[in-house]
C-alpha positions in Angstrom: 18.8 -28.1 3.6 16.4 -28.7 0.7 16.1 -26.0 -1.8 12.8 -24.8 -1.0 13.4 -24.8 2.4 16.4 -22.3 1.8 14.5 -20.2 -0.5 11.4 -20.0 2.0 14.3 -18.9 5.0 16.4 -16.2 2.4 12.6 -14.8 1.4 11.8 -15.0 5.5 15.1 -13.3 6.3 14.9 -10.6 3.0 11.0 -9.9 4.2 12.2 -9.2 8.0 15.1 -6.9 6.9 12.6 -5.0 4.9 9.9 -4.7 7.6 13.0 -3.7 9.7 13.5 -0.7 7.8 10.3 0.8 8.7 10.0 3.5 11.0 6.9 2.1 12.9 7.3 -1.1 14.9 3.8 -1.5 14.7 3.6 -2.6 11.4 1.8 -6.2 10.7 4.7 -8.9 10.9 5.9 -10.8 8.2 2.7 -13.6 7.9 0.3 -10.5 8.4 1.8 -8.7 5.6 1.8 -11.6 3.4 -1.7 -11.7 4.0 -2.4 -8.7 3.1 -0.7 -9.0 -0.4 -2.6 -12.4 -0.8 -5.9 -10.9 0.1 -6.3 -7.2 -1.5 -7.3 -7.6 -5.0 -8.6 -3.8 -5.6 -6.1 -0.4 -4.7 -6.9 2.8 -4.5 -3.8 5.0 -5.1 -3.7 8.5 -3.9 -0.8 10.6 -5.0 -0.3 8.5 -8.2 2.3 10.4 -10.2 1.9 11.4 -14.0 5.8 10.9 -14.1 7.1 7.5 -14.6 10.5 7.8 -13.3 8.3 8.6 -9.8 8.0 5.8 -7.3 4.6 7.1 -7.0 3.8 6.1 -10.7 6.2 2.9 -10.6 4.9 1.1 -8.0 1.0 1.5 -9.0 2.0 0.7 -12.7 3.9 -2.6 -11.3 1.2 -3.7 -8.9 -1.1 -3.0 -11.5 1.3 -5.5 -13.7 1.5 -8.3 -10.9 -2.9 -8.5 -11.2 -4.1 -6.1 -8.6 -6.8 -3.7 -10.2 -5.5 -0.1 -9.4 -8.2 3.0 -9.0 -5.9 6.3 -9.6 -6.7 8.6 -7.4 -5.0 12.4 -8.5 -6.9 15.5 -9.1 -4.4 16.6 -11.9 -5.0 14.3 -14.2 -7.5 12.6 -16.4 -6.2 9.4 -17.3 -3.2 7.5 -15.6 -2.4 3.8 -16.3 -5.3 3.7 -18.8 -7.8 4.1 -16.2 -9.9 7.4 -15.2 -8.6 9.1 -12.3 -10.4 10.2 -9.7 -10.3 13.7 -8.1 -9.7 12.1 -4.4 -10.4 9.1 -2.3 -14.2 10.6 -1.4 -14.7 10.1 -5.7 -13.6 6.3 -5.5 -17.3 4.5 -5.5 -16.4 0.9 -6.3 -15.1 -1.2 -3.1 -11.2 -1.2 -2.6 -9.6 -3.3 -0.7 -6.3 -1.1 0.2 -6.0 2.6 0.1 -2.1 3.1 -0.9 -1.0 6.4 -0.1 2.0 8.6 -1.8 1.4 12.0 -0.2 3.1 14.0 2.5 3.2 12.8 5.8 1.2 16.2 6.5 -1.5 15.3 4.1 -1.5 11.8 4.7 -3.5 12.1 8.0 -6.2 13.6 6.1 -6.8 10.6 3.6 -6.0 8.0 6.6 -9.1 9.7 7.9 -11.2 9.1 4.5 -9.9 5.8 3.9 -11.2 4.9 8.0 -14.7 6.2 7.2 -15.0 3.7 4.1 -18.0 1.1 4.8 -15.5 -1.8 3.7 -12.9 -0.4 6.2 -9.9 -1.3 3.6 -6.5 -1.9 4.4 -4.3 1.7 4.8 -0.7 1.4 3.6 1.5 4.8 3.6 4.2 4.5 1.1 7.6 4.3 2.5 8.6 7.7 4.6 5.3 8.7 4.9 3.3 8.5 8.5 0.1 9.8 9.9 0.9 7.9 13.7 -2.3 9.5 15.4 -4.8 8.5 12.8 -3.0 5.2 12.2 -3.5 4.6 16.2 -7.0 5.6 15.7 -7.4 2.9 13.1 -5.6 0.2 14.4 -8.0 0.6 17.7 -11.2 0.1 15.2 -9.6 -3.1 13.6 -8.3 -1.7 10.7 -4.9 -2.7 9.6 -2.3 0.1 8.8 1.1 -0.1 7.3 3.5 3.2 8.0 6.4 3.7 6.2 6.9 0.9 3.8 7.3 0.1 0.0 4.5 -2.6 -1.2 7.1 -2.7 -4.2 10.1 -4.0 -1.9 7.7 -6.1 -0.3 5.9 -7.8 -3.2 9.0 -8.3 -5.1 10.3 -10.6 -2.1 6.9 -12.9 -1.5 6.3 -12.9 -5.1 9.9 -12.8 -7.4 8.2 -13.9 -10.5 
């Protein structure tokens, strides 16, 4: 087998066994994930950590690395990642394309709910281990696409190892 054609099947085969690991099994499959990754440009990141060792600060400062323009969303802070941050989602007036959320599964309902109510009607990803499965049913009827329960770090890393 050509090299490409082994390194397209290993990334096919790493990406499965990652979307695998999620709890919800309605989750976008591989090619709708990859088009999610390909088309957000603009994330707004609730929970962002002040603590680098954090996944919550980790993942926003890598995605904000690999291009994608990040909108810190944590009322405990002023500044994270060079950029203001914003109180909560409701304080985020530019248009995002992807609400990423690192909060509680308890708490994360609330900003599913915000995120829904957003004229562009972004993309809602809860961070690995976190679920809002009512809300996210809610949203998926409407059209929006939800992720539950997965790492966009994990995932990004595999359609895009540079």
């Amino acid at each position: 087998m050509p090299t490409k054609g082994r390194q397209r099947m290993d990334t096919s085969r790493e990406l499965q066994r990652i979307l695998d690991e999620s709890s919800d099994r309605e989750n976008p499959g591989p090619d709708g994930i990859k088009e999610i990754l390909d088309s957000v440009r603009t994330i707004a990141v609730v929970g962002i950590s002040r603590n680098p060792e954090k996944a919550a600060r980790r993942v926003p400062a890598y995605l904000a690395a690999k291009g994608y323009e990040v909108f810190p969303v944590n009322p405990n802070v002023d500044r994270i990642l060079g950029k203001e941050a914003r109180d909560s989602l409701l304080d985020v007036t530019e248009s995002v394309d992807m609400v990423l959320v690192f909060r509680p599964s308890e708490e994360a309902a609330r900003v599913a709910e915000v995120a829904m109510a957003r004229e562009e009607k972004p993309v809602i990803w809860l961070q690995e281990g976190i679920r809002a499965n009512e809300v996210a049913a809610r949203a998926r009827a409407q059209g929006i696409t939800v992720v539950q329960d997965l790492c966009t770090y994990k995932v990004h890393k595999v359609l895009r190892p540079e």
